[in-house]
C-alpha positions as CSV (number, residue, x, y, z in Angstrom):
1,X,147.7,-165.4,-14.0
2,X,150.3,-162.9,-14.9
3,X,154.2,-162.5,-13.8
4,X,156.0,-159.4,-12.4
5,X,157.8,-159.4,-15.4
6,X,159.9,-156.6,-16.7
7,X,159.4,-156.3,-20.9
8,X,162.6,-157.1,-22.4
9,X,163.7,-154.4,-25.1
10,X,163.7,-155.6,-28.5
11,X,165.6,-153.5,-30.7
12,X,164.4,-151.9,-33.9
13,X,164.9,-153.7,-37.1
14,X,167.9,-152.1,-39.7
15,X,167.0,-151.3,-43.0
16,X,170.1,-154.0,-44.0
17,X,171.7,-156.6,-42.2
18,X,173.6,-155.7,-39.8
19,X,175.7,-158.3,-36.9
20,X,175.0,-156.2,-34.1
21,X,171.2,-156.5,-34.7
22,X,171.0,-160.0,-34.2
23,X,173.4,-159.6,-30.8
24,X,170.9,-157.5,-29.6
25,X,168.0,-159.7,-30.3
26,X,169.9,-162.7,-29.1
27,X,170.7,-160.6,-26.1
28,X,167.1,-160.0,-25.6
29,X,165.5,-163.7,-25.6
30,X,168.1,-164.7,-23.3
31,X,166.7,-162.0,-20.3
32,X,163.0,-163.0,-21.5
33,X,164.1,-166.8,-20.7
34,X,165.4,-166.1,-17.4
35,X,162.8,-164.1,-16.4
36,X,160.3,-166.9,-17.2
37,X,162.7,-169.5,-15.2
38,X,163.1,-167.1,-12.3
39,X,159.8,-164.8,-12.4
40,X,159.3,-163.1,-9.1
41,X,155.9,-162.8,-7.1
42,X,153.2,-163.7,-8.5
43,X,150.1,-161.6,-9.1
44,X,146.7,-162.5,-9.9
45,X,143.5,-161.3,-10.6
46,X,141.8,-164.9,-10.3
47,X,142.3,-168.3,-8.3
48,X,140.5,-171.4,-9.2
49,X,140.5,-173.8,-6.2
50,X,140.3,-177.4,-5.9
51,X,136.5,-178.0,-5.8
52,X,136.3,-180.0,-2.9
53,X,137.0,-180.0,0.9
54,X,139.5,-182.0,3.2
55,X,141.6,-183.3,-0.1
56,X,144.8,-181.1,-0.3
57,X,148.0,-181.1,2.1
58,X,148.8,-179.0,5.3
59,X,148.5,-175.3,4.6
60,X,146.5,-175.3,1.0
61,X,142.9,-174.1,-0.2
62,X,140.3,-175.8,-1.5
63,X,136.9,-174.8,-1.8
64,X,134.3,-176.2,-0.2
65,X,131.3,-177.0,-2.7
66,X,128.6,-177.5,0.6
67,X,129.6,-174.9,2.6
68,X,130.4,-172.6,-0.3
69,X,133.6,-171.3,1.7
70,X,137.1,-171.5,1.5
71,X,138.8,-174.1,3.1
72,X,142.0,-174.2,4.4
73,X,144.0,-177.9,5.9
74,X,145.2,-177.2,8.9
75,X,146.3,-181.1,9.7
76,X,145.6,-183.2,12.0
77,X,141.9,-183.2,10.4
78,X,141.2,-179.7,11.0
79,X,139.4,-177.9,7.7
80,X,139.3,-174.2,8.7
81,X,136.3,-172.7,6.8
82,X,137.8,-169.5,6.4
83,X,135.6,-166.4,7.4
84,X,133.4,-168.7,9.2
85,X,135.6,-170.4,11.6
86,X,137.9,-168.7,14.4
87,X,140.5,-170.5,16.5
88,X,143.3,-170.2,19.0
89,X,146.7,-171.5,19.0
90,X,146.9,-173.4,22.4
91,X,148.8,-176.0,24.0
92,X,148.1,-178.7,26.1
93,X,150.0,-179.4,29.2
94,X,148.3,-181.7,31.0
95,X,149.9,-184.3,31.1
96,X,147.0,-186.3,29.4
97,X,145.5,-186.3,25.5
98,X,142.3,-183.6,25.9
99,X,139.9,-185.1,23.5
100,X,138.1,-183.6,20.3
101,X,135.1,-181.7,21.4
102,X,136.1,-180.8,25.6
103,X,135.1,-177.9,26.5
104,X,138.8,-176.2,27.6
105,X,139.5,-173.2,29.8
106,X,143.1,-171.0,30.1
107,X,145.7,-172.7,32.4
108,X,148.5,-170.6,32.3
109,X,151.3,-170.0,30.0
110,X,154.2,-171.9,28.1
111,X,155.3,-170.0,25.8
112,X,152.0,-170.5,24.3
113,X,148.3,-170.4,25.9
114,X,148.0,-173.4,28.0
115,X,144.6,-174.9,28.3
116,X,142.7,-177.6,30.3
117,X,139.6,-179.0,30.4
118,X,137.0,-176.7,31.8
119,X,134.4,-176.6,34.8
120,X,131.8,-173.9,35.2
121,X,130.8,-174.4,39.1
122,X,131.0,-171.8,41.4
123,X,134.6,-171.8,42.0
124,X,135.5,-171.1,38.2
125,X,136.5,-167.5,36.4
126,X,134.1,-167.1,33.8
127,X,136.9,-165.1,31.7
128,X,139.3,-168.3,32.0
129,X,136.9,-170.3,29.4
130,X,138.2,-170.8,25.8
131,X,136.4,-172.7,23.3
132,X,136.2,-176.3,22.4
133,X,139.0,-178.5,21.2
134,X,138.6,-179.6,17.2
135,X,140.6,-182.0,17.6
136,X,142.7,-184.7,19.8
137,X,145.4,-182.6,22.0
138,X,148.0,-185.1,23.0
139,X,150.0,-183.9,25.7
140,X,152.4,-181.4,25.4
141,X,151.1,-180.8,21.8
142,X,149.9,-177.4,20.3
143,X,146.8,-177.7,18.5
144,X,144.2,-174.9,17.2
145,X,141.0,-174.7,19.8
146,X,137.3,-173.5,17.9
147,X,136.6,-170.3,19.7
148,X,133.3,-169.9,16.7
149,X,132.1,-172.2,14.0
150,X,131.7,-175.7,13.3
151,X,133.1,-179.2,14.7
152,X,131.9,-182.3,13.4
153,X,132.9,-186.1,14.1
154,X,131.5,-185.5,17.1
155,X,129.0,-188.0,19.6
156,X,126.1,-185.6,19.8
157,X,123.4,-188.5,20.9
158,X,124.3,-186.5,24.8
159,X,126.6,-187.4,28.0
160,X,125.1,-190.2,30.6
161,X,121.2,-190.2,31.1
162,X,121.0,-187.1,28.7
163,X,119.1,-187.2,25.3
164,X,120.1,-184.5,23.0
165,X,118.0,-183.0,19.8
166,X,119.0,-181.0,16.9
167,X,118.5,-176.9,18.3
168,X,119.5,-177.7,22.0
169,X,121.8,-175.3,23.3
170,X,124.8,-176.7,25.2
171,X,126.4,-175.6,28.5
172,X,129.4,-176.4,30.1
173,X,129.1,-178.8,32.9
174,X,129.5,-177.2,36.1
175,X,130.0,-181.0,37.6
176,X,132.8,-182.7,35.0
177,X,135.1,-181.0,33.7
178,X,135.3,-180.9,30.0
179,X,132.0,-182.0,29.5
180,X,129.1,-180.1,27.6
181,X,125.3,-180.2,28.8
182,X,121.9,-179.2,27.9
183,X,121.0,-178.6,31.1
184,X,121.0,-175.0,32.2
185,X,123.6,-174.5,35.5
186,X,121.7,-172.9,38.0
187,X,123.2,-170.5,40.6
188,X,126.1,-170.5,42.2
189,X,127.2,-172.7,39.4
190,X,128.7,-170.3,36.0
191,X,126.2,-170.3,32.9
192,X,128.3,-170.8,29.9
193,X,126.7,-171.2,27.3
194,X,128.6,-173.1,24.8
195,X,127.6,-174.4,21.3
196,X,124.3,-175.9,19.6
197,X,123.4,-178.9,18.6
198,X,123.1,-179.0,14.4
199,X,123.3,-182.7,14.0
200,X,122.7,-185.6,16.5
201,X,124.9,-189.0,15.5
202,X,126.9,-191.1,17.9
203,X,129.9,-190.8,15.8
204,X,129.1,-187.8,13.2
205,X,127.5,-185.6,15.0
206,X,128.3,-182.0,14.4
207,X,127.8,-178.7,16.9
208,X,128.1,-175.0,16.4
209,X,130.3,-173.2,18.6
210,X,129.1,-169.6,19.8
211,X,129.8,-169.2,23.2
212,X,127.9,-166.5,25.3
213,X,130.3,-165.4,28.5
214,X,128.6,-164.0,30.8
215,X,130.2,-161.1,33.1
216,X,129.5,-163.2,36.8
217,X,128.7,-160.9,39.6
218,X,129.5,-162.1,43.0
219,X,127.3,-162.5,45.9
220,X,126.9,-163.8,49.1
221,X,123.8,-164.5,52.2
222,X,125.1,-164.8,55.7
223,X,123.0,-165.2,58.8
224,X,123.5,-165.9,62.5
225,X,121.4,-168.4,64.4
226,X,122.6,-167.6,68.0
227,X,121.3,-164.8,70.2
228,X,123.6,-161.8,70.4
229,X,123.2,-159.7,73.7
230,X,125.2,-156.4,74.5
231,X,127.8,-156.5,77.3
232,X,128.1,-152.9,77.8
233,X,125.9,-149.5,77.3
234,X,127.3,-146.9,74.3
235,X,129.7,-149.8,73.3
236,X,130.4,-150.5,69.7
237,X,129.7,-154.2,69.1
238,X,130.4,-156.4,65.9
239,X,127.3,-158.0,64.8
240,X,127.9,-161.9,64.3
241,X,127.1,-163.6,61.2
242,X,129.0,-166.7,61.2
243,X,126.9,-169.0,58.6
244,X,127.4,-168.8,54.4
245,X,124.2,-169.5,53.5
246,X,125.1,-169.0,49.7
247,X,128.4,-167.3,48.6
248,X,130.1,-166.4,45.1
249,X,133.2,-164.4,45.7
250,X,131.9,-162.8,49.0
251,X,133.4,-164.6,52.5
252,X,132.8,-164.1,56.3
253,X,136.0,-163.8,57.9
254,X,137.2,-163.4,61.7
255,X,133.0,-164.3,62.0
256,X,131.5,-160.6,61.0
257,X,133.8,-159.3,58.2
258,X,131.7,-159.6,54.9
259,X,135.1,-160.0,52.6
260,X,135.0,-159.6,48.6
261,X,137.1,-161.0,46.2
262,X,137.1,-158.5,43.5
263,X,136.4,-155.0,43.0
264,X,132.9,-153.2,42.6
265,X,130.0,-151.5,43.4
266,X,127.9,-153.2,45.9
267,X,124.4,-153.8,48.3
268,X,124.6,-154.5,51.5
269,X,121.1,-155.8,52.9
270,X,120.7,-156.3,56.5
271,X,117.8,-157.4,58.2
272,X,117.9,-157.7,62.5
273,X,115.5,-159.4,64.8
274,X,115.1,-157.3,68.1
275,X,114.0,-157.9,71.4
276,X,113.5,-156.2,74.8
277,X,113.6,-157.5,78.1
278,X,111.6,-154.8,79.7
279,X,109.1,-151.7,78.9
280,X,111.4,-148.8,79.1
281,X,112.8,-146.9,76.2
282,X,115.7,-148.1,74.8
283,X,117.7,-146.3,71.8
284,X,119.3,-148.5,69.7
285,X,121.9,-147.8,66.9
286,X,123.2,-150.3,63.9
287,X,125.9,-149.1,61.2
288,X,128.5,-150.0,59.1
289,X,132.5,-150.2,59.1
290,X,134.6,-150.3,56.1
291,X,138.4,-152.3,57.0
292,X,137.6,-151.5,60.6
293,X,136.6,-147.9,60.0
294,X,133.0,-146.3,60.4
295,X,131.1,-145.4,57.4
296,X,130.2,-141.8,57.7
297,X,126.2,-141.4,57.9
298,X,125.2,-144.7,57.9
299,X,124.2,-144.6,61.2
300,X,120.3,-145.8,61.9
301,X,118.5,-145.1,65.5
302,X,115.6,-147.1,66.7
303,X,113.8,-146.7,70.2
304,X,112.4,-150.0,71.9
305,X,110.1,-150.1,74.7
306,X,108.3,-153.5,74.8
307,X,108.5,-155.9,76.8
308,X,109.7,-159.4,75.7
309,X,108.3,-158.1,72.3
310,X,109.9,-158.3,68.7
311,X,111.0,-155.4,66.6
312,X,112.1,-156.7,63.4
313,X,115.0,-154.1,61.7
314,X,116.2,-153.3,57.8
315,X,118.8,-152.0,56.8
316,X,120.4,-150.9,53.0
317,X,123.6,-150.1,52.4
318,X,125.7,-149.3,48.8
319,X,129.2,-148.8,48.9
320,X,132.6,-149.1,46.4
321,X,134.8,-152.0,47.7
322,X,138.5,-152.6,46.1
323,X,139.5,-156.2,46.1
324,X,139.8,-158.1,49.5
325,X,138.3,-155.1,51.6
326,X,135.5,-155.4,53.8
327,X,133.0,-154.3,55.6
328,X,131.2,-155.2,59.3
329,X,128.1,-154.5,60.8
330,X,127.9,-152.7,64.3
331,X,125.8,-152.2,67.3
332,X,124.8,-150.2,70.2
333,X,122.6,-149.3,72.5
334,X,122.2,-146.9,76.3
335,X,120.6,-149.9,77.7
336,X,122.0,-153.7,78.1
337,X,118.4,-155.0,78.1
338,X,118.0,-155.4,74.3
339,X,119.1,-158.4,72.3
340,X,119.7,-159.7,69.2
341,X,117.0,-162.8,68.7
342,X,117.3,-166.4,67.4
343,X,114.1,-168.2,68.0
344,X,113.9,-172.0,67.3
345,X,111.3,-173.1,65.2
346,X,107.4,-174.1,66.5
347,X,104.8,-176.0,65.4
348,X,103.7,-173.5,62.9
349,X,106.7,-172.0,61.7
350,X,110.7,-172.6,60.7
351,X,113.8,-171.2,63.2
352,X,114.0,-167.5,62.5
353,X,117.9,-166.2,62.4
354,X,118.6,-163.4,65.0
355,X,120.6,-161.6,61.8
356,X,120.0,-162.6,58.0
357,X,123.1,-160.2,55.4
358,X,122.7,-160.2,51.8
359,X,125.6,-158.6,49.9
360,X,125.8,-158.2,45.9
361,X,127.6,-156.9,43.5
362,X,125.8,-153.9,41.3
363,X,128.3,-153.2,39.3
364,X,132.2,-154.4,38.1
């Protein structure tokens, strides 16, 4: 270890004594001396460290002899391996303690990032999740959260009925909030996947935090289980499709507006069940309106001339919708003798839905 330490001129020895000399050597010690009491920074070309972990105060190193890694306290029994471990400064603001290892999502903001613990079911933003609390987050307190590495002390033997084994790969819960899971959410429910298992102990256990966050694209399937007849020739008509069947991000709205909740690229699949009442020829025209507008050349003509027969219709659409726009499904035909069909279920088959719509996002 050196000092930033000017060199304190000496002068050069008189043939014969001289009084002065000795001033100026005097002189001389006494800068060297309050140099050493006051040195400056400090510059150094090696550091031993403490050669263990957890043992030194708030804010020191030591080194970690298992993990062969730097350590750092950072109180409240975080040991930040340093290199190996990242974390964000966040606070709680519950109003309740958030418990070492809950999985945590962002909240808002308080003059620092808020958090709270987390639920990945279909309602959630997958960008909103955080990490994993290292440790106990009393209210109102301002803690670091493991956004990659290590967190031991932890009950890794599995929530409830579960059973967990060193390797499985944890998800958070999509039913309790806060809670992590080795069982894989399934659709419309968010697939986080959170840390893995590296030790199983009721009270030492010890995970590995990686999260994977998965860019969610939203969806929805829509179908109408009513007849839908025409009350007028060459008269645009606003195909019905009143039930969600499955829906993440898409709505129906008014009862035929297909309404997304964030900007993107998306396909519009439509599939119609037709039916005439009589032999003649019937034309018969489907297209689509974007926020109450047509949709220039999506226009697609069919000619029906059975009687009491069924003409089953598809339709593809892609299209660029902004946030909250949305697009409707229309009809005509030159003859009110055509129909829309919704047949109850027989012996031998299910109900079939006189209009099934799938709509999904290609693209952010």
């Amino acid at each position: 270890m050196s000092k930033s330490l000017s060199t304190p001129f000496f002068p050069t020895p008189p043939s014969a004594y001289e009084p002065r000399y000795f001033a100026e050597v005097t002189r001389a010690f006494a800068l060297f001396a309050d140099q050493v009491r006051t040195p400056g920074p400090e510059r150094a070309t090696r550091l031993t460290l403490t050669q263990s972990s957890g043992n030194v105060d708030r804010g020191q190193l030591s080194w970690n002899i298992e993990e062969d890694a730097v350590d750092i306290t950072m109180g409240g029994g975080v040991v930040q391996q340093i290199g190996f471990d990242t974390y964000m400064r966040c606070r709680n603001d519950t109003g309740s303690t958030i418990t070492k290892g809950t999985v945590v999502g962002f909240a808002g903001v308080n003059s620092e990032i808020e958090v709270a613990p987390y639920v990945a079911n279909s309602a959630a933003n997958e960008l909103y999740f955080v990490g994993v609390a290292s440790r106990d987050l009393p209210d109102q307190d301002v803690e670091p959260v493991q956004l990659y590495g290590k967190i031991n002390g932890l009950d890794t033997t599995g929530p409830g009925a579960e059973i967990w084994s060193v390797g499985d790969i944890l998800y958070a819960s999509p039913t309790t909030a806060g809670v992590l899971t080795n069982i894989r959410p399934t659709a419309p429910n968010i697939v986080i996947s959170v840390a893995a298992v590296l030790s199983v102990d009721a009270a030492n256990g010890e995970i590995m935090v990686r999260p994977l966050i998965p860019m969610g694209m939203d969806y929805g399937s829509f179908d109408s289980t009513i007849d839908q007849p025409l009350s007028a020739i060459n008269t645009a008509t606003a195909v019905a499709v009143a039930n969600t069947l499955s829906s993440n991000g898409v709505s129906v709205v008014s009862g035929s507006r297909l309404t997304v909740s964030q900007a993107g690229f998306y396909q519009i699949d439509a599939g119609f069940q037709l039916t005439s009442g009589n032999t003649s020829a019937k034309n018969v025209y489907f297209w689509l309106r974007k926020n109450g507008t047509d949709v220039a050349d999506t226009t697609r003509a069919v000619t029906v001339n059975i009687n009491n027969g069924f003409v089953p219709i598809s339709l593809n659409y892609t299209i660029s919708l902004a946030a909250t726009d949305y697009v409707e499904l229309y009809w005509a035909a030159n003859d009110t003798n055509v129909t829309l069909d919704a047949l109850a279920a027989s012996a031998f088959a299910p109900a079939a839905p006189s209009v099934v719509v799938n709509v999904n996002q290609l693209q952010l």
